[in-house]
PyMOL Python script that loads the backbone (N, CA, C, O; Angstrom):
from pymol import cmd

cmd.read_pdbstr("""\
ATOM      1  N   UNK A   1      -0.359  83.099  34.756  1.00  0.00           N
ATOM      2  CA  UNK A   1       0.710  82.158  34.838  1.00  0.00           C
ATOM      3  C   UNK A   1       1.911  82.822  35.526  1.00  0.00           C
ATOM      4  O   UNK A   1       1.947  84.049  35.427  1.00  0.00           O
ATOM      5  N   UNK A   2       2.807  82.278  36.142  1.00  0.00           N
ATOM      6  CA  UNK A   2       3.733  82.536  37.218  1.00  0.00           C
ATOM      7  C   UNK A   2       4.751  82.091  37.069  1.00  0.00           C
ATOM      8  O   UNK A   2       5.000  80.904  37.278  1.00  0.00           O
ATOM      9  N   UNK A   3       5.869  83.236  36.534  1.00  0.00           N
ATOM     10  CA  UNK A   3       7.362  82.594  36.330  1.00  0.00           C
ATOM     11  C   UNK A   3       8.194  81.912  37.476  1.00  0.00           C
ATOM     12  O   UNK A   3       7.960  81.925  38.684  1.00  0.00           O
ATOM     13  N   UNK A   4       9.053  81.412  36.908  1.00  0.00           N
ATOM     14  CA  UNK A   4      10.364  80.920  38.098  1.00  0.00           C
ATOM     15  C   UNK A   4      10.708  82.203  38.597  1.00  0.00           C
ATOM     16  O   UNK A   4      10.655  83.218  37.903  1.00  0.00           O
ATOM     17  N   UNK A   5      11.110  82.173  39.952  1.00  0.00           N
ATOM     18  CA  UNK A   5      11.742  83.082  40.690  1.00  0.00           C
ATOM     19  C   UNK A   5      12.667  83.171  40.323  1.00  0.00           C
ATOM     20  O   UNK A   5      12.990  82.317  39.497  1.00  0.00           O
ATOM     21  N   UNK A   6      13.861  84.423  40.748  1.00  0.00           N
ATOM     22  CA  UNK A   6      14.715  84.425  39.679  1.00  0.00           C
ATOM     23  C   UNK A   6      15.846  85.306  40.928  1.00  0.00           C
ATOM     24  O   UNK A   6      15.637  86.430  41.386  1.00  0.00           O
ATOM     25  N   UNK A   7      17.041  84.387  41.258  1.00  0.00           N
ATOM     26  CA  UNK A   7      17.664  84.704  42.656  1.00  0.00           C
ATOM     27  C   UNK A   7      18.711  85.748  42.108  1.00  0.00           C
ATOM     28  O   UNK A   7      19.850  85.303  41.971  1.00  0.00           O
ATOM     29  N   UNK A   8      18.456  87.336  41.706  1.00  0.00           N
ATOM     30  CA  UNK A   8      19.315  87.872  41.079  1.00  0.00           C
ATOM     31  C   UNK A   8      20.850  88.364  41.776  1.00  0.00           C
ATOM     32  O   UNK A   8      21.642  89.176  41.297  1.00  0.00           O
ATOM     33  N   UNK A   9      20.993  87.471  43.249  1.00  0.00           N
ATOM     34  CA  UNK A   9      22.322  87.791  43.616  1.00  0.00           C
ATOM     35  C   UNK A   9      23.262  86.280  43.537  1.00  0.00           C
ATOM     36  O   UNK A   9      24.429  86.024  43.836  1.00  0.00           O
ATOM     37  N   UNK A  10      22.442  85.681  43.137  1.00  0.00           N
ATOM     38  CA  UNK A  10      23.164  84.625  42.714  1.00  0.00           C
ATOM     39  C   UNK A  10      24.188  84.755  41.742  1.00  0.00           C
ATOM     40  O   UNK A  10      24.353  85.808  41.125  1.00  0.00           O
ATOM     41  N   UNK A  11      24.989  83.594  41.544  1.00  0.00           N
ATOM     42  CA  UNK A  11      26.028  83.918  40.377  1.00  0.00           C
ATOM     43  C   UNK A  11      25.458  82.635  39.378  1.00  0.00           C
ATOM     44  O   UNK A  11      24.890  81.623  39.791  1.00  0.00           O
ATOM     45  N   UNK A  12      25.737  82.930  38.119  1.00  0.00           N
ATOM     46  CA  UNK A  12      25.612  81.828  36.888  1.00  0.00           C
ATOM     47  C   UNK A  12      25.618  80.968  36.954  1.00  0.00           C
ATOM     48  O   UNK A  12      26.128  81.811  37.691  1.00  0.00           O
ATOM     49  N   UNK A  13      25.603  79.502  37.029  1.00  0.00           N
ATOM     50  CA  UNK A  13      26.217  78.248  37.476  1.00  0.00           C
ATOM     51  C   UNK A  13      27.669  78.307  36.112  1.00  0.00           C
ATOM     52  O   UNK A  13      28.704  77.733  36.451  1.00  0.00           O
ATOM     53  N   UNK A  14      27.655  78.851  34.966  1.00  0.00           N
ATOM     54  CA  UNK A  14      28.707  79.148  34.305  1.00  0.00           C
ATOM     55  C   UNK A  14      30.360  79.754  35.171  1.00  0.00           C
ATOM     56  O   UNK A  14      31.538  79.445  34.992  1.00  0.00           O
ATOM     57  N   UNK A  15      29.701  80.677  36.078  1.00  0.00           N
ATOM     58  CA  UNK A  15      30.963  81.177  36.605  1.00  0.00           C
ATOM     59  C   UNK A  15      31.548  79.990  37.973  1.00  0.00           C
ATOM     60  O   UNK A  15      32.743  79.785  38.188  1.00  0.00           O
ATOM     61  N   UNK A  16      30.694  79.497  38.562  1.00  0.00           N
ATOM     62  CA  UNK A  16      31.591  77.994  39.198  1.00  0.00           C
ATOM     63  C   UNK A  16      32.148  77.142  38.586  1.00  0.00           C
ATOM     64  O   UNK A  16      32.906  76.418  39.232  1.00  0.00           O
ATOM     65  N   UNK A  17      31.978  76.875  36.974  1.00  0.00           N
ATOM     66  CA  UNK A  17      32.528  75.808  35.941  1.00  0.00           C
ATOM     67  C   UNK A  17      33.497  77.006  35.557  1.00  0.00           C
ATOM     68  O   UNK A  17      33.067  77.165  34.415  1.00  0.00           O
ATOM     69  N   UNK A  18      34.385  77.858  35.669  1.00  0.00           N
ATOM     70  CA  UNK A  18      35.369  78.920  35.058  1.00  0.00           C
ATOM     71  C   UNK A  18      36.074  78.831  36.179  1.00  0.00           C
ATOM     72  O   UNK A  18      37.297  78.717  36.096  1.00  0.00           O
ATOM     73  N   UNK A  19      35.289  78.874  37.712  1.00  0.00           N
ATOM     74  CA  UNK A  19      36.765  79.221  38.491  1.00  0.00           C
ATOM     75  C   UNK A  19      37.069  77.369  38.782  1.00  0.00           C
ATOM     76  O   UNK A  19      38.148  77.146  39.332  1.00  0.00           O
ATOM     77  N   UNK A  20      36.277  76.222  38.479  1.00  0.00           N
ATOM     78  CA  UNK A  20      36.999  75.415  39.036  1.00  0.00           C
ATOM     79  C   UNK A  20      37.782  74.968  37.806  1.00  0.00           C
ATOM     80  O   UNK A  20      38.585  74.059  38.017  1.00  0.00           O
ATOM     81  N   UNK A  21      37.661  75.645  36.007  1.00  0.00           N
ATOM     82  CA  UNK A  21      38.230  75.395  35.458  1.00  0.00           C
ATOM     83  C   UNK A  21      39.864  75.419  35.552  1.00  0.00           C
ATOM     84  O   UNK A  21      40.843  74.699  35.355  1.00  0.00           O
ATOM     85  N   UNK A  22      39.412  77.029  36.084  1.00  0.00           N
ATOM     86  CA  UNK A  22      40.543  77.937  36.715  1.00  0.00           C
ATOM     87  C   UNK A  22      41.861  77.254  37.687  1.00  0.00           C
ATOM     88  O   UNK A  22      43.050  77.162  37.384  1.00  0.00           O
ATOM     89  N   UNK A  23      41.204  76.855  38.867  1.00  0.00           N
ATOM     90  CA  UNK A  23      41.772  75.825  40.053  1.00  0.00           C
ATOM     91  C   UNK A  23      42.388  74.759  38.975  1.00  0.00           C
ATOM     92  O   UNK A  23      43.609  74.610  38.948  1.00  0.00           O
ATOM     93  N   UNK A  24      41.759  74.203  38.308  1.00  0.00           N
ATOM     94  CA  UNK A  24      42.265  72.997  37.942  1.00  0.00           C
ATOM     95  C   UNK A  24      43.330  72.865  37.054  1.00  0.00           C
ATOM     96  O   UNK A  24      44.229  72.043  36.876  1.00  0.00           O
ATOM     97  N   UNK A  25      42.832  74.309  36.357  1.00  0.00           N
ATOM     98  CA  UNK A  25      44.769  74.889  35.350  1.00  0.00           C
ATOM     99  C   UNK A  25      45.732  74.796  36.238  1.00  0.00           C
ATOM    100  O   UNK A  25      46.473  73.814  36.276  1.00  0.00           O
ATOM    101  N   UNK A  26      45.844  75.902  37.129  1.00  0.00           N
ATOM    102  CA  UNK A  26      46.591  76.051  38.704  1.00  0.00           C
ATOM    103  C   UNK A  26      47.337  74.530  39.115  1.00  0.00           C
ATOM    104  O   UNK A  26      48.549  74.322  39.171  1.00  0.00           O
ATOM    105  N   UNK A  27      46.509  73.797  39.313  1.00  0.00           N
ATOM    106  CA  UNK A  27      47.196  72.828  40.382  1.00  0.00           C
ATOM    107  C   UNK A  27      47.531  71.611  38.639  1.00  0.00           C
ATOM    108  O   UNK A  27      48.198  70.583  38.761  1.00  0.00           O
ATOM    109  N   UNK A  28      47.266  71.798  38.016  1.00  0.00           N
ATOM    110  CA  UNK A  28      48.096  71.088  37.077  1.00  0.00           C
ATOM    111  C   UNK A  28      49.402  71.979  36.536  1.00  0.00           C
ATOM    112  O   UNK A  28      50.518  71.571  36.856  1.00  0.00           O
ATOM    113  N   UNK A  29      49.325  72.797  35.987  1.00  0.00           N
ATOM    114  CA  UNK A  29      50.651  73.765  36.733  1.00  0.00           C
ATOM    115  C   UNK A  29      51.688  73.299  37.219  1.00  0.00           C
ATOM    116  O   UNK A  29      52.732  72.908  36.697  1.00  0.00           O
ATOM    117  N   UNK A  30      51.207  73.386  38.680  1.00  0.00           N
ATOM    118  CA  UNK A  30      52.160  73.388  40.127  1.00  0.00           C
ATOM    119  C   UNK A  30      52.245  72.246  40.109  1.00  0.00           C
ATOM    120  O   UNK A  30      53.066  71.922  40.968  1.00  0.00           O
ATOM    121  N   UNK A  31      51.635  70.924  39.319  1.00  0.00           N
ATOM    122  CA  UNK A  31      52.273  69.549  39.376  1.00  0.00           C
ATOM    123  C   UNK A  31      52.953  69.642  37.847  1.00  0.00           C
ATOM    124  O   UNK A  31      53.268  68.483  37.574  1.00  0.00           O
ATOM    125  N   UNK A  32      53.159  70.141  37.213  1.00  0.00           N
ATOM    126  CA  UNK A  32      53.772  70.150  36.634  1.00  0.00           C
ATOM    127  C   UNK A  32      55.115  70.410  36.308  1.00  0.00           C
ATOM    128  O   UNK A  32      56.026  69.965  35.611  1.00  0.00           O
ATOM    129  N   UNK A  33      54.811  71.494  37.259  1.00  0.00           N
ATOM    130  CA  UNK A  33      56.819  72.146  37.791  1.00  0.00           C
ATOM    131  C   UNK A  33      56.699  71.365  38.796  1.00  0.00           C
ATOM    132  O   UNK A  33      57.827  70.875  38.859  1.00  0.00           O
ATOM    133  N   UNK A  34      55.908  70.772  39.888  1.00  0.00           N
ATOM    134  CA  UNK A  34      57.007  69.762  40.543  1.00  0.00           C
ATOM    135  C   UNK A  34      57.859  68.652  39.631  1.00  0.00           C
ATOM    136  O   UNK A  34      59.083  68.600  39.745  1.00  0.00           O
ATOM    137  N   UNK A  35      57.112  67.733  38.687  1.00  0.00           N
ATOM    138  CA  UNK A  35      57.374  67.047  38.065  1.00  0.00           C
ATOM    139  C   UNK A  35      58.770  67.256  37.656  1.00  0.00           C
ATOM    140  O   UNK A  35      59.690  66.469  37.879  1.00  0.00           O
ATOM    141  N   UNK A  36      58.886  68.804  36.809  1.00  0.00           N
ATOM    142  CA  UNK A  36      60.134  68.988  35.917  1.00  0.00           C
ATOM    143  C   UNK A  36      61.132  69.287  37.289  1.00  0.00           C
ATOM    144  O   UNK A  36      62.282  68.865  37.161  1.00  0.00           O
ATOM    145  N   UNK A  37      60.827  69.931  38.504  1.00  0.00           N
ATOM    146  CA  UNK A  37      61.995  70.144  38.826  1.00  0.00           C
ATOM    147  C   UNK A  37      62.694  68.568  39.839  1.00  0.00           C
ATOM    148  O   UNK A  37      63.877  68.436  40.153  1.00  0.00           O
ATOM    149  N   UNK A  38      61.411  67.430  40.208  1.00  0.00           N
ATOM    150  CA  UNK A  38      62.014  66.019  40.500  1.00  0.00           C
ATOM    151  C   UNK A  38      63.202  65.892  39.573  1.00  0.00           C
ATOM    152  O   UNK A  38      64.401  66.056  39.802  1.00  0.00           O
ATOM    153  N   UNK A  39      62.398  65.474  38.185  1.00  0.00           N
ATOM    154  CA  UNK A  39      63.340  65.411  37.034  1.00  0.00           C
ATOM    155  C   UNK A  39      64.479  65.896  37.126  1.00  0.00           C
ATOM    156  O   UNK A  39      65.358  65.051  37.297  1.00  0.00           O
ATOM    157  N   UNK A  40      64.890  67.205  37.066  1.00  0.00           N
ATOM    158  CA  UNK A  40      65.988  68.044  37.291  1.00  0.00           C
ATOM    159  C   UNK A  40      66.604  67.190  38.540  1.00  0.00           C
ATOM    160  O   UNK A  40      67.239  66.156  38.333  1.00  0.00           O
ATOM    161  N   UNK A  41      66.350  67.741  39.956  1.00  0.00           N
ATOM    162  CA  UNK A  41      66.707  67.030  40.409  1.00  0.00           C
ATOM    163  C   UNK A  41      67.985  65.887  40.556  1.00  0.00           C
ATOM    164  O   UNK A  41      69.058  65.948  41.156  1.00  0.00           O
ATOM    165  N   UNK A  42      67.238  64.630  39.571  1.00  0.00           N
ATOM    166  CA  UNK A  42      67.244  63.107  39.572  1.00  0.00           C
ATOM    167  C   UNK A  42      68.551  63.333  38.131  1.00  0.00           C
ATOM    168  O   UNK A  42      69.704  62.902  38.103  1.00  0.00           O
ATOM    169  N   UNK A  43      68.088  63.846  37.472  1.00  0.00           N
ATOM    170  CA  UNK A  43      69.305  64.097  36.356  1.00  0.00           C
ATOM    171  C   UNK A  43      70.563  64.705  36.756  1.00  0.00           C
ATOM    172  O   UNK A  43      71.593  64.391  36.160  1.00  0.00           O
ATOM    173  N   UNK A  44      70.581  65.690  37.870  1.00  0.00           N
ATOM    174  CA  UNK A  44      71.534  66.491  38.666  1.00  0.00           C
ATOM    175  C   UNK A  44      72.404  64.883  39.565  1.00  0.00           C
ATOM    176  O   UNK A  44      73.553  64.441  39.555  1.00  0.00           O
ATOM    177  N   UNK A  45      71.153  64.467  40.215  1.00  0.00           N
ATOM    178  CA  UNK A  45      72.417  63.526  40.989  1.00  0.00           C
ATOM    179  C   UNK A  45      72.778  62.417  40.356  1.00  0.00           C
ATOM    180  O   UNK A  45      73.391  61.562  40.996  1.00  0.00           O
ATOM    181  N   UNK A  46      72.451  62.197  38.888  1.00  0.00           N
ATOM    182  CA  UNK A  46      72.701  61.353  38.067  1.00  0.00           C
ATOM    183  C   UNK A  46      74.141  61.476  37.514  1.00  0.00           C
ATOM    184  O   UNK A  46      74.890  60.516  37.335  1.00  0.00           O
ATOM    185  N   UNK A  47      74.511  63.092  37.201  1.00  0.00           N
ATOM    186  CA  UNK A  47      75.557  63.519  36.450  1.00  0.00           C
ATOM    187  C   UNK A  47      76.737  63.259  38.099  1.00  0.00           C
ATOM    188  O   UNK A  47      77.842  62.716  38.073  1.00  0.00           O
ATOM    189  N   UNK A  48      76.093  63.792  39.259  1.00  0.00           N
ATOM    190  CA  UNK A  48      77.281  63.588  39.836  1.00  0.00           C
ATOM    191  C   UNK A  48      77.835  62.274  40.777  1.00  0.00           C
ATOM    192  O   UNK A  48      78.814  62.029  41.482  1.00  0.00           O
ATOM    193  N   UNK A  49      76.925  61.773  40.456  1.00  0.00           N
ATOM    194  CA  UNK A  49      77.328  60.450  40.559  1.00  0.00           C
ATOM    195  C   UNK A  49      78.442  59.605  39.504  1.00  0.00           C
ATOM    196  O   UNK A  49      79.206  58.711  39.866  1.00  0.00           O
ATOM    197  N   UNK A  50      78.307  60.127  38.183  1.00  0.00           N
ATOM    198  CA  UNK A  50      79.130  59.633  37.087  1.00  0.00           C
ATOM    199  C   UNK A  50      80.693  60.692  37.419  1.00  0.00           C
ATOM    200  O   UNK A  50      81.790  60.259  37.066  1.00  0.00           O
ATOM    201  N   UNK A  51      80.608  61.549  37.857  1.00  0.00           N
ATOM    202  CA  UNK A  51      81.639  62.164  38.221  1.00  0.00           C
ATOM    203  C   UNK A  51      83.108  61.457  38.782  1.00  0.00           C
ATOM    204  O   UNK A  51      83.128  60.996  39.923  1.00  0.00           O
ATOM    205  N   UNK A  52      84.239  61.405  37.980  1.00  0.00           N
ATOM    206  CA  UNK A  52      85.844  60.549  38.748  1.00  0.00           C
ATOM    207  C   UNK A  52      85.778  61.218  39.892  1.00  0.00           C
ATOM    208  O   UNK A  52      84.894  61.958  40.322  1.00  0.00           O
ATOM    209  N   UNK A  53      86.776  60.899  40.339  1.00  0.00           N
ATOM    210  CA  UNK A  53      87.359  61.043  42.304  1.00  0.00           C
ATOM    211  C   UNK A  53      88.258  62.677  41.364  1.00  0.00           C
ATOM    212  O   UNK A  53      88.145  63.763  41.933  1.00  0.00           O
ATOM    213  N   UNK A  54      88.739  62.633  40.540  1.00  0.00           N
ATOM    214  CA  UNK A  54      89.159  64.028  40.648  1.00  0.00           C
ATOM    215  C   UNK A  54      88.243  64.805  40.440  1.00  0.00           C
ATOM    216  O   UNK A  54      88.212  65.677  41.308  1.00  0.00           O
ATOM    217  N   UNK A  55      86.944  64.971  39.177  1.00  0.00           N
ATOM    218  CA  UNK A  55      86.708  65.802  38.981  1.00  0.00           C
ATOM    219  C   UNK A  55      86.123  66.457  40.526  1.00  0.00           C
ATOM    220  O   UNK A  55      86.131  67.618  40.936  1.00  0.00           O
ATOM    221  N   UNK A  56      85.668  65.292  41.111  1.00  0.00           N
ATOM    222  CA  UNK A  56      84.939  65.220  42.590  1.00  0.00           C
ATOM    223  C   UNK A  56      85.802  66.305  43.612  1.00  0.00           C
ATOM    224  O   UNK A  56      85.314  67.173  44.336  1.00  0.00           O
ATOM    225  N   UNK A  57      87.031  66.010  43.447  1.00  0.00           N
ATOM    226  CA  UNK A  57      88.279  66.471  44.511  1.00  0.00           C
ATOM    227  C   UNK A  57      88.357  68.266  43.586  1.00  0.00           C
ATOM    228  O   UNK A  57      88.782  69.224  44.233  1.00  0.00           O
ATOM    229  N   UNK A  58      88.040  68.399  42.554  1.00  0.00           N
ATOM    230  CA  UNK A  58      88.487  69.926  41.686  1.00  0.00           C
ATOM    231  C   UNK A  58      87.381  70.664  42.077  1.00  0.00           C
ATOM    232  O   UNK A  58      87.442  71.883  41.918  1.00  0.00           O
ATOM    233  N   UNK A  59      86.201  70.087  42.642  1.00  0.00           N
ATOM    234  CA  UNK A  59      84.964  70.562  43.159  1.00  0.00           C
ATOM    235  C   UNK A  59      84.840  70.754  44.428  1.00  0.00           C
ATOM    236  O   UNK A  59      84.140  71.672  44.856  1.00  0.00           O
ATOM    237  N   UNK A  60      85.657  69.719  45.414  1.00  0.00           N
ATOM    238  CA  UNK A  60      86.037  70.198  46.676  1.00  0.00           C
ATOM    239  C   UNK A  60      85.534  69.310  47.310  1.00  0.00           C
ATOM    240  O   UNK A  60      85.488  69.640  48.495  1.00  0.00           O
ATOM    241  N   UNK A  61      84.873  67.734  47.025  1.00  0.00           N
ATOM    242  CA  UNK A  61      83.862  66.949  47.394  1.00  0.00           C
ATOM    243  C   UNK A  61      84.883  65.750  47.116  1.00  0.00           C
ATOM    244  O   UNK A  61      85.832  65.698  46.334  1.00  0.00           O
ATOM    245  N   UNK A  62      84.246  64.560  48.240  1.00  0.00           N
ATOM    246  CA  UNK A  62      84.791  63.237  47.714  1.00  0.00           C
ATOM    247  C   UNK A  62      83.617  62.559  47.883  1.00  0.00           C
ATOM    248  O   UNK A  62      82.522  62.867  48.354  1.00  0.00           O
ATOM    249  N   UNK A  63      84.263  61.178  47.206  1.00  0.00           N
ATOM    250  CA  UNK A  63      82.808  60.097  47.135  1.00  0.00           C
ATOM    251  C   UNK A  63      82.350  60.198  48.242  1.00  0.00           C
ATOM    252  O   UNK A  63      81.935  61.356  48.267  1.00  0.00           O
ATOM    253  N   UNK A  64      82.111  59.674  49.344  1.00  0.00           N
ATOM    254  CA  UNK A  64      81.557  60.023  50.534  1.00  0.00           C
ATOM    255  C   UNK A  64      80.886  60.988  50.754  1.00  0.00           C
ATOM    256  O   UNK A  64      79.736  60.794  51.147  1.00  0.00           O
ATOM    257  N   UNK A  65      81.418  62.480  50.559  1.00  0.00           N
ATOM    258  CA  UNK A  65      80.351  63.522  50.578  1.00  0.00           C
ATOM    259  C   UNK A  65      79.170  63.279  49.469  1.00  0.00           C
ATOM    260  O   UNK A  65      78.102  63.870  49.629  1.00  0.00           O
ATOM    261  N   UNK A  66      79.303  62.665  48.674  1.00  0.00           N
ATOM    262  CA  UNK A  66      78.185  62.478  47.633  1.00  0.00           C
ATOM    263  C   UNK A  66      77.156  61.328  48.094  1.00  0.00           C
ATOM    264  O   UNK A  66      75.989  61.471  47.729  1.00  0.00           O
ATOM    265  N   UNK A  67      77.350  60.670  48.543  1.00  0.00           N
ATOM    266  CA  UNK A  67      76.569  59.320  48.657  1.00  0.00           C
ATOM    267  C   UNK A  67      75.071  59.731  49.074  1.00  0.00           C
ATOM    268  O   UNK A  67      74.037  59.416  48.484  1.00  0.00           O
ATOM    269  N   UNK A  68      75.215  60.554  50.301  1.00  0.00           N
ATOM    270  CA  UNK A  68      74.091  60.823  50.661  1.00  0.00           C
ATOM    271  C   UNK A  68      72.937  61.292  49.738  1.00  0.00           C
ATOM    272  O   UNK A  68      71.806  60.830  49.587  1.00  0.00           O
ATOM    273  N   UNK A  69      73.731  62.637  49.010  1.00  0.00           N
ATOM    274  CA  UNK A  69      72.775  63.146  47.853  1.00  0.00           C
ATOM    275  C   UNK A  69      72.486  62.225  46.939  1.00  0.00           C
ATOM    276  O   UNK A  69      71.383  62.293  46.399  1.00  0.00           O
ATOM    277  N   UNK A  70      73.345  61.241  46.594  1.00  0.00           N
ATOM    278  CA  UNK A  70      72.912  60.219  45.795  1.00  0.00           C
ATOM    279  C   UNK A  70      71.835  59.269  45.861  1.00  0.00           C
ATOM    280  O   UNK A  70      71.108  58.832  44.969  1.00  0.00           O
ATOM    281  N   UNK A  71      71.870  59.075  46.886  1.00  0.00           N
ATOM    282  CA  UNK A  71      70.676  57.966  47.071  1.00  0.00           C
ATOM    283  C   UNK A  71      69.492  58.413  47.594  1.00  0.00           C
ATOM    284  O   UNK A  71      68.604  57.696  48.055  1.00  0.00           O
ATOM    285  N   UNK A  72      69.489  60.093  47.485  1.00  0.00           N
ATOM    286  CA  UNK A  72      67.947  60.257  47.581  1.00  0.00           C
ATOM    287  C   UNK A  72      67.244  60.195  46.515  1.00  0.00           C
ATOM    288  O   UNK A  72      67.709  60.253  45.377  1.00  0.00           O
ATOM    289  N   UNK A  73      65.896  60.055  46.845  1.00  0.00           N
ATOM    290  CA  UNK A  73      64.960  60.197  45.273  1.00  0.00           C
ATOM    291  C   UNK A  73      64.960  61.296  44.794  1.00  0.00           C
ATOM    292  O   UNK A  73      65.192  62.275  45.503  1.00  0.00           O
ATOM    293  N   UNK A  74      64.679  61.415  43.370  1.00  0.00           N
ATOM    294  CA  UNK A  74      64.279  62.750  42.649  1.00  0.00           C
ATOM    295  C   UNK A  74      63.192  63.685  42.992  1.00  0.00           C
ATOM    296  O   UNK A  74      63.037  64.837  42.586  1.00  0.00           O
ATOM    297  N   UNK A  75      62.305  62.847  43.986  1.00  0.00           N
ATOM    298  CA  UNK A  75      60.953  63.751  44.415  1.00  0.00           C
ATOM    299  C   UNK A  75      61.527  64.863  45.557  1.00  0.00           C
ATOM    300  O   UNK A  75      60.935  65.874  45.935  1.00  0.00           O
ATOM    301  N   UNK A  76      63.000  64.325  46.042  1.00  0.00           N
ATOM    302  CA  UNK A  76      63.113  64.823  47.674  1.00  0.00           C
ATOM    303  C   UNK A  76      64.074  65.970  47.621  1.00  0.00           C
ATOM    304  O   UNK A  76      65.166  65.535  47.255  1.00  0.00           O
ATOM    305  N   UNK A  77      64.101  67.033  47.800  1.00  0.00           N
ATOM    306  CA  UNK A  77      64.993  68.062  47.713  1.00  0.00           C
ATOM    307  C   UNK A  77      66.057  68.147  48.524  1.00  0.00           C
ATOM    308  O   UNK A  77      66.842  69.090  48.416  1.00  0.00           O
TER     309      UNK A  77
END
""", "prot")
cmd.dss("prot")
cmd.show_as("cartoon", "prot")
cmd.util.cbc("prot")
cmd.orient("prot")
């Protein structure tokens, strides 16, 4: 009787389920800090948008210089 051949430079099929486990930690991760830093972001031009014309002017900025940053999205840096 005659075993299976047995491809000993092969790798495990275990170690392709580890590194794409691997990859898939990784890029959930890196969407994850994108996520928090949109957030950040979107909360940043939130606060300076609520900002008076002085605190605006003690910062060195007037409404106008803000608008732009304002009306971008939180995804867009």
């Amino acid at each position: 009787m005659r075993g299976i051949p047995i491809d000993k430079k092969a790798k495990p099929r275990r170690a392709g389920i580890v590194i794409f486990l691997a990859d898939l930690r990784r890029s959930v991760l890196r969407l994850e800090t994108w996520l928090a830093d949109c957030s950040e972001r979107a909360k940043q031009r939130r606060a300076l948008a609520s900002l008076t014309d002085h605190a605006l002017r003690d910062i060195g900025l007037t409404r106008v210089d803000i608008e732009a940053e304002i009306d971008k999205p939180g995804w867009r840096p």
